[in-house]
C-alpha positions in Angstrom: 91.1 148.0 107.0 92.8 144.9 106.5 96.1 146.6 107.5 94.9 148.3 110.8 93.5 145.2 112.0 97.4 143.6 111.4 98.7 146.5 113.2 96.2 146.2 116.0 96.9 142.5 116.7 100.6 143.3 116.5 100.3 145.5 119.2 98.0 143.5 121.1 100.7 141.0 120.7 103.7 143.2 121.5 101.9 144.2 124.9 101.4 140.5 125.8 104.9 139.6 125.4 105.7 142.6 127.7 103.6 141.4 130.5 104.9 138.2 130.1 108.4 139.1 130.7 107.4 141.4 133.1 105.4 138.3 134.7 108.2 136.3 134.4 110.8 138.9 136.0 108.5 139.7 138.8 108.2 135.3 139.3 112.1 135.2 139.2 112.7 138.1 141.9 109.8 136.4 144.0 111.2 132.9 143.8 113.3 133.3 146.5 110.8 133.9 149.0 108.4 131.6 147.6 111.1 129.0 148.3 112.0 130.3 151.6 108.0 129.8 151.9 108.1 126.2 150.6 111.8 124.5 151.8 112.4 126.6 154.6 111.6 126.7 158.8 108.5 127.9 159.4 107.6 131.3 160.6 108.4 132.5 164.1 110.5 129.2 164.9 112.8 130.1 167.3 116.3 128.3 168.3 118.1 128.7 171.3 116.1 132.4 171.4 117.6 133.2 167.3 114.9 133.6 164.8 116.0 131.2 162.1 112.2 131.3 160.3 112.3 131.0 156.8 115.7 129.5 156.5 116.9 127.2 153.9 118.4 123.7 154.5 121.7 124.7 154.0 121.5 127.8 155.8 120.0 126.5 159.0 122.6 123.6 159.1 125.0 126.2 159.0 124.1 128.4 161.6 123.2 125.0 163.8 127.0 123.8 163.5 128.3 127.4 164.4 126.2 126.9 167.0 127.5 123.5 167.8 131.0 124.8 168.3 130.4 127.3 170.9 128.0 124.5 173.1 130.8 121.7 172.9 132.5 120.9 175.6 135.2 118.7 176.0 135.7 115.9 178.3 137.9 116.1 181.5 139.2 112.9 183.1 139.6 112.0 186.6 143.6 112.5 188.2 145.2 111.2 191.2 147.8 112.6 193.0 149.8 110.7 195.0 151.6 113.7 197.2 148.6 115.1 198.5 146.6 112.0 198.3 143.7 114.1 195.9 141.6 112.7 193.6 139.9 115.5 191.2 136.7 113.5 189.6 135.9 113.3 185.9 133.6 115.8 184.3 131.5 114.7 181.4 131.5 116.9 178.3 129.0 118.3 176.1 128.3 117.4 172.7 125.6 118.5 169.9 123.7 116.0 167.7 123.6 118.7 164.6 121.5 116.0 162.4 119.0 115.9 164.7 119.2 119.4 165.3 118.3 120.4 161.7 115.5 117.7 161.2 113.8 119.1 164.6 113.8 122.5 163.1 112.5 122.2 159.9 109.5 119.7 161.3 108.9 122.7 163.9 105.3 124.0 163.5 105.3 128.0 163.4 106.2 130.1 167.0 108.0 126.6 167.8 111.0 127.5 170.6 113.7 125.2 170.1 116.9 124.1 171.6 119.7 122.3 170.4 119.6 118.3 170.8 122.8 117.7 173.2 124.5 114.5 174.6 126.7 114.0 177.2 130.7 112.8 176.5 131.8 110.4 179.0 135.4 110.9 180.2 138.2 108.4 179.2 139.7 108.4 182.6 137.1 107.8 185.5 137.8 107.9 189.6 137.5 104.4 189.5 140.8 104.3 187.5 142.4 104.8 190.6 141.2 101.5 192.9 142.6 98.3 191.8 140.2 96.0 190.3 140.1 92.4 192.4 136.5 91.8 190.6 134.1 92.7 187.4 130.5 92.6 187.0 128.6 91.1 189.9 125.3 91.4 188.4 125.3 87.8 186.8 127.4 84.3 186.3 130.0 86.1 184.7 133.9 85.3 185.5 137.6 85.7 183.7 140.4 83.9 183.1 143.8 85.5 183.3 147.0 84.1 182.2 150.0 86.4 183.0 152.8 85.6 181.0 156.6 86.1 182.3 157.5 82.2 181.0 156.3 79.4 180.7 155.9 79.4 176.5 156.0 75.6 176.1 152.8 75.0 177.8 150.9 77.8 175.4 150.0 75.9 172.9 148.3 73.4 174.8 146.4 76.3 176.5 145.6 78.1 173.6 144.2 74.3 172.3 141.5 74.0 175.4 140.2 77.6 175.0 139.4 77.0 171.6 137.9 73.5 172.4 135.5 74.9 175.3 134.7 78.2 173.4 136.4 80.8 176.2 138.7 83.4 175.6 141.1 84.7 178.1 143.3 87.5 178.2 146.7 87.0 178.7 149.3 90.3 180.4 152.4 89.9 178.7 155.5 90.6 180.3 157.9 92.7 177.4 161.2 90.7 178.1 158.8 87.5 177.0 157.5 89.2 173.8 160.9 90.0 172.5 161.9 86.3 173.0 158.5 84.3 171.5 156.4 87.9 169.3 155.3 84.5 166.9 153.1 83.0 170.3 152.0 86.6 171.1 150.2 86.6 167.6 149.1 83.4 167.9 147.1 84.2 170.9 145.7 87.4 169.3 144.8 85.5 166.0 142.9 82.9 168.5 140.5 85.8 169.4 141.9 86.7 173.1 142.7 89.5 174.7 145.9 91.5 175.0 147.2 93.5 177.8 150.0 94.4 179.7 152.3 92.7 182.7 155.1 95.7 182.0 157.6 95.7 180.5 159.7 93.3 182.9 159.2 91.6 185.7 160.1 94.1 188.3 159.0 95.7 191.8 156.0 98.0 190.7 156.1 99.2 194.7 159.7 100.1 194.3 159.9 101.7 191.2 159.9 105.8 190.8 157.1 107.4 189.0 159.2 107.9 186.0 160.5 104.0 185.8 156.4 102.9 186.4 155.6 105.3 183.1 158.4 103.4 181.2 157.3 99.8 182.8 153.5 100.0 181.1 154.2 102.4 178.1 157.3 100.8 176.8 155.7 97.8 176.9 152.8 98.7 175.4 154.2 100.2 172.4 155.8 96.8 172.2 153.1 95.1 172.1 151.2 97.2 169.2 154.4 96.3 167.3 154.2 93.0 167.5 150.6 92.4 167.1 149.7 95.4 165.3 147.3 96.9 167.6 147.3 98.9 170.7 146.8 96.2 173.8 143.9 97.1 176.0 144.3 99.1 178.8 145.1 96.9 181.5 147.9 96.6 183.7 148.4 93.7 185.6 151.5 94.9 188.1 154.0 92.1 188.5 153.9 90.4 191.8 150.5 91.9 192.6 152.2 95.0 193.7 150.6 97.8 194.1 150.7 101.2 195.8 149.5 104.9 195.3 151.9 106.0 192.6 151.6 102.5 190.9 147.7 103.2 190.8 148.4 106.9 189.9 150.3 106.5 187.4 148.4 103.5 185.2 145.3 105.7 185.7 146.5 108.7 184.6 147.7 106.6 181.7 143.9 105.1 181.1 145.2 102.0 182.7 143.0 100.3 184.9 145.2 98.4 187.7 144.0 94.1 187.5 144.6 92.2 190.6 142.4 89.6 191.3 139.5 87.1 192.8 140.9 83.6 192.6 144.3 82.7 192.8 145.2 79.6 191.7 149.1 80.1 192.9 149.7 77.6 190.0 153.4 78.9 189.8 154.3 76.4 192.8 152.9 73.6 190.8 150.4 71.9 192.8 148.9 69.1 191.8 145.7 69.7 189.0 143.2 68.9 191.3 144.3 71.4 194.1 144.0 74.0 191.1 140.6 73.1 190.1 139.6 73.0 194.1 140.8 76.2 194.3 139.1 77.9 191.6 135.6 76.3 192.0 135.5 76.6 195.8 136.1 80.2 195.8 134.2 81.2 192.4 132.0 84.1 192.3 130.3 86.2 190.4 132.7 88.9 188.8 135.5 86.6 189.2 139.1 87.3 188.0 140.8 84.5 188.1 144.3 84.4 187.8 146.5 81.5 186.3 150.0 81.1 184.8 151.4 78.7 181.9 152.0 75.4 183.7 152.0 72.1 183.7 149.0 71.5 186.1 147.8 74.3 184.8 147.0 72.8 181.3 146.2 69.6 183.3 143.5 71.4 185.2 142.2 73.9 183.0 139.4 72.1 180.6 138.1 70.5 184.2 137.5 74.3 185.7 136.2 75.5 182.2 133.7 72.1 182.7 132.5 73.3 186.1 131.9 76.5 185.6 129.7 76.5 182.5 128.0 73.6 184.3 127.5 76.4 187.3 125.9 78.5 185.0 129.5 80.7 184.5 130.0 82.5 181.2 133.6 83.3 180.7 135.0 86.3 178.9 137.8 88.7 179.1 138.4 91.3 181.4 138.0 93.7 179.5 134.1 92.9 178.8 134.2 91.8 182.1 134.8 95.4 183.4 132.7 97.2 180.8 129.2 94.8 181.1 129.4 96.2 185.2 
């Protein structure tokens, strides 16, 4: 008896471990689906009109940035051209945010229809690349002082030392023939927080030059300038003399250049006396203001005297740059 009663309860035993591994089997080949069930997008969630219910993770973030490829569209800038006098406008482009994508899709409820989370890709270039800039930002007390640089490197110091006392910073267009000779001053000014940008690569007739010679005046130069200072200047191109014409604007937009003329002019180079420079600037201030000076004598003399007056008008004073991109 005692022996059919072990046999029983080995087979009772045998039979459990069966369903057991059977059990477990049957758990393993589900698991899939029960995770599908657990981690995955809901059921009927739909994205840009494709099923993706019941996709893992790594699957839908997959499909998402296939999906991203074919919505993504480049950027087209803005070109002038001078011959026919056309201007073809920018086009934005088309970009997909695939993060946010994904974490919309797996918080979808079930039968959600979905599209993918899209932002627009501003052009580089822009039409207004093409118009001279005589002002910035007119929308507040905001102005910018200019120093173009073609000689003058004795009074720099001095001018660099009343920035820093009053708190501004300028930005100075170099002319190339100047970096060669002083590339230690040209650093200074970087170190001293200010802007960088470009006055060509000598002081020539912009209006006169071929297309060809203008490409050479701004990139030559501005390859100089990222040697010296180790950084790309900003794109701006103040044209010596002022000059300006279609193929000067043509070809410093089509560059990324915008052309800087500007508001005041202080004509400092003739070397008035400092208060005629100081009359000058806060008689015909405005908001937006580009105000353009030159390393002088007077200059120096006059500048902590305009800096005093305009803060006291309410002025805050930054480069052109920020000038340009807070309008």
């Amino acid at each position: 008896m005692a022996v059919l009663i072990l046999e029983r309860v080995k087979i009772v035993r045998f039979f459990c471990g069966v369903f057991l591994v059977l059990m477990i089997i049957w758990g393993i080949s589900r698991w899939p689906e029960a995770g599908r069930s657990l981690y995955g997008v809901k059921d009927r969630v739909t994205l840009e009109g494709l099923s993706v219910e019941r996709l893992l993770p790594h699957e839908l973030r997959a499909l998402v940035e296939e999906l991203a490829k074919r919505r993504t569209l480049p950027p087209e800038n803005a070109g002038f051209f001078p011959e026919t006098g056309e201007l073809i406008p920018e086009k934005a482009g088309l970009g997909v945010d695939v993060e946010s994508t994904v974490e919309n899709v797996l918080r979808a409820q079930p039968g959600e229809a979905l599209s993918l989370v899209t932002y627009s890709i501003p052009a580089a270039v822009t039409r207004d690349f093409f118009t001279p800039v005589f002002k910035g930002d007119t929308s507040g007390k905001k102005a910018s002082i200019t120093v173009n640089v073609a000689w003058g490197e004795e009074e720099i110091p001095a001018l660099l030392a009343i920035l820093r006392e009053h708190g501004v910073k300028a930005t100075f267009f170099f002319v190339g023939d100047w970096v060669r000779k002083f590339p230690d001053l040209v650093r200074e000014i970087r170190r001293e927080g200010h802007e960088i940008a470009n006055h060509g690569l000598y002081h020539g007739h912009p209006a006169k030059m071929s297309r060809t010679e203008l490409h050479r005046l701004i990139m030559e130069n501005a390859r100089l300038l990222d040697e010296v200072t180790g950084e790309p200047p900003a794109k701006l191109f103040a044209p010596p003399y002022g000059e300006f014409n279609s193929e000067v604007l043509a070809v410093a937009g089509n560059l990324g250049y915008r052309t800087i003329l500007w508001t005041v002019d202080t004509v400092d180079w003739k070397r008035p006396a400092p208060e005629v420079i100081i009359q000058r600037v806060t008689g015909k201030i405005e908001p937006g203001a580009i105000i353009l000076m030159h390393p002088t004598a007077p200059t120096v003399a006059a500048l902590g005297t305009i800096i005093e007056n305009l803060k006291a008008q309410g002025y805050t004073l930054l480069p052109v740059g920020q000038l340009l991109r807070e309008g």
